[in-house]
Structures are given as structure tokens and as C-alpha cells.
C-alpha positions in Angstrom: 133.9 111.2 140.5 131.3 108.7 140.9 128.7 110.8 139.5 130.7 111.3 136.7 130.8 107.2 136.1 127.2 107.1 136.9 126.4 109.6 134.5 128.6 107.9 132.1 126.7 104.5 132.2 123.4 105.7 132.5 124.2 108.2 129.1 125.8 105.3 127.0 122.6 103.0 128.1 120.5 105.3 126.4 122.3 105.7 123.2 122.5 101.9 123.2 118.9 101.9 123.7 117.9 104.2 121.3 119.8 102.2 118.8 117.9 98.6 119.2 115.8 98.7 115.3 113.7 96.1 117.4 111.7 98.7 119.3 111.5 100.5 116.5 108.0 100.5 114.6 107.6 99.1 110.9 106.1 102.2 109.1 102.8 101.0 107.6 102.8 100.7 104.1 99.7 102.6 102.2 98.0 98.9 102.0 97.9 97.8 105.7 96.0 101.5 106.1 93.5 100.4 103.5 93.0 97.1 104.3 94.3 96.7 107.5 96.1 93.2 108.7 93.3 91.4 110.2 91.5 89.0 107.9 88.4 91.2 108.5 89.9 94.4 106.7 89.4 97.5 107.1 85.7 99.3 106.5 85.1 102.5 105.4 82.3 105.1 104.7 82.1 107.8 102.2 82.1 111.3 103.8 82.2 113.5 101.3 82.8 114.2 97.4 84.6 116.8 95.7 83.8 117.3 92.0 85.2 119.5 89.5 82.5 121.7 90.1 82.5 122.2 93.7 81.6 120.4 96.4 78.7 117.9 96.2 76.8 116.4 99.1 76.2 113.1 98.0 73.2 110.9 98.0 72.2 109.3 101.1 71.7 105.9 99.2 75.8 106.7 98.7 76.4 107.5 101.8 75.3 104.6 104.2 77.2 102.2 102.0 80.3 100.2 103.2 83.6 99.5 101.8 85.6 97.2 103.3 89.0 95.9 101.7 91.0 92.5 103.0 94.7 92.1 102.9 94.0 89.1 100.8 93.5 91.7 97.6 89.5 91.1 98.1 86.5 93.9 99.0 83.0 93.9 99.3 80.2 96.8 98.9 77.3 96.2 101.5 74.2 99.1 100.5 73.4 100.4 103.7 69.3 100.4 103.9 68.8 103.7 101.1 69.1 101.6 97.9 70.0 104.3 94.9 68.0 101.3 92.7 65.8 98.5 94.1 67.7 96.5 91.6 70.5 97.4 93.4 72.4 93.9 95.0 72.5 94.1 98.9 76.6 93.4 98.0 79.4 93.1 95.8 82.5 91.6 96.0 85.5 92.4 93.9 89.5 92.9 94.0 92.0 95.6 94.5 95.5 96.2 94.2 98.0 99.0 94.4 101.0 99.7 92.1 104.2 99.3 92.7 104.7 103.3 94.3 101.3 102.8 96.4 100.2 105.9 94.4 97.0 104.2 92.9 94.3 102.2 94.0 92.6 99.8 91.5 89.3 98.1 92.2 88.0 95.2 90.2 84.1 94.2 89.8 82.7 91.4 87.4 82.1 94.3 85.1 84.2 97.4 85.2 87.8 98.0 86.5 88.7 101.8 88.1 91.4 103.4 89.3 92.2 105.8 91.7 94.6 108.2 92.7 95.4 107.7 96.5 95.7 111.7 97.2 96.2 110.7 101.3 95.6 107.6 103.2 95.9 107.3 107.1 94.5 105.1 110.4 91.5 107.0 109.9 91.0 108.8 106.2 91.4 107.4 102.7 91.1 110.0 100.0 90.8 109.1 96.0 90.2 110.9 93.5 89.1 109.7 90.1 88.4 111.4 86.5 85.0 110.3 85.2 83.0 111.0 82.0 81.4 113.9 83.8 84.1 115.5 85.3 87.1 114.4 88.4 85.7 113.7 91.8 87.9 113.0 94.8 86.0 110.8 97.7 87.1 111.1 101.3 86.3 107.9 102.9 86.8 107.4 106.9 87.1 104.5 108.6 84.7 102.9 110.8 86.7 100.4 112.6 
């Protein structure tokens, strides 16, 4: 019989456990995984480009660039050492926000303003994916933090 009480107790600890929301996690919303919480963001590096055509390898002056967005609504570009233009700044700075569904990504420079559909978004991969004068492209970024 004492099993059957020990049992008991140690069964309803564990439903009673299992029911504390405390423990349980916060599932991170679509901007933490972008930006991250830290006041140093979140950086990321392009890895690829899909293009209505096909797949595209893109330019190496593309691809050692960084992205990094801030939970304050701010990013920066830094060129990695290939320079696509020697006019080209070394950075820009700019905003971001999401709308209200976390479906869409719009970034914000001085001069232009694009959006982007977020197609997936976790810890480690962002993809977007973008219609452009010459045709859709879809950008998978990963994370480098």
C-alpha cells in the first residue's frame, strides 16, 4: 500500500510540475531571431540567392558583406574587403521594422525603402525574398553570431 501512496505523490508532483507556465519558454517572436535581444544585434551573411531564373552564385563583393539588425529598429551594412564600387561607403546605417503578422521585413536607407517577404527565419537562417525590376530573388542569410 505504500507504494501505491508513493506512487501517488510522486505522479501528482509531476503533473503539478509540468503545469508551472514559469519554466515554460517564451516562444521567440520572428524579431528577437533577426535582431536578437542584446544591444549588439544579430549579424548575418548572405549565403546564397535564388532568382527567378535559377540559382545565382552571387558576387564575392556581396558576399563578405555584413548585416547586422538591433532590437532598437536600427541596422548597419559593413562591405567586407571586395568593394562592388570603390565609391562604395565602408557602411550604412538604416532602420527596419516588421508588420504587424511578422510576415515582412522592411529596411529603410537615406534613399530607398524595400521590403521583404520573411519566407523562414530561425537561430541560425533568415530567408527573404524580394520582387525587383529584373525579376524575384530570395536571399538566404545565416547568422554569424
Amino acid at each position: 500500500m505504500t507504494k501505491f501512496y508513493t506512487y501517488l505523490i510522486l505522479s501528482s508532483a509531476c503533473v503539478f510540475a509540468s503545469c508551472d507556465k514559469e519554466n515554460d519558454p517564451e516562444p521567440e517572436s520572428r524579431a528577437s531571431l533577426i535582431s536578437s535581444t542584446s544591444e549588439f544585434g544579430k549579424t548575418w551573411s548572405i549565403s546564397s540567392i535564388e532568382t527567378t531564373f535559377g540559382s545565382t552564385s552571387p558576387f564575392q563583393c556581396v558576399m563578405d558583406n555584413f548585416i547586422t539588425y538591433y532590437p532598437s529598429k536600427s541596422y548597419e551594412t559593413r562591405e567586407g574587403k571586395d568593394k562592388c564600387a570603390p565609391t562604395d561607403p565602408a557602411s550604412q546605417t538604416g532602420t527596419w521594422f516588421l508588420n504587424t503578422s511578422e510576415t515582412e521585413l522592411t529596411v529603410s536607407l537615406p534613399d530607398s525603402t524595400q521590403t521583404w517577404a520573411i519566407e523562414g527565419v530561425n537561430r541560425t537562417t533568415l530567408q527573404l525574398s524580394s520582387s525587383f525590376p529584373e525579376g524575384n530573388r530570395t536571399y538566404v542569410l545565416v547568422s554569424q553570431d
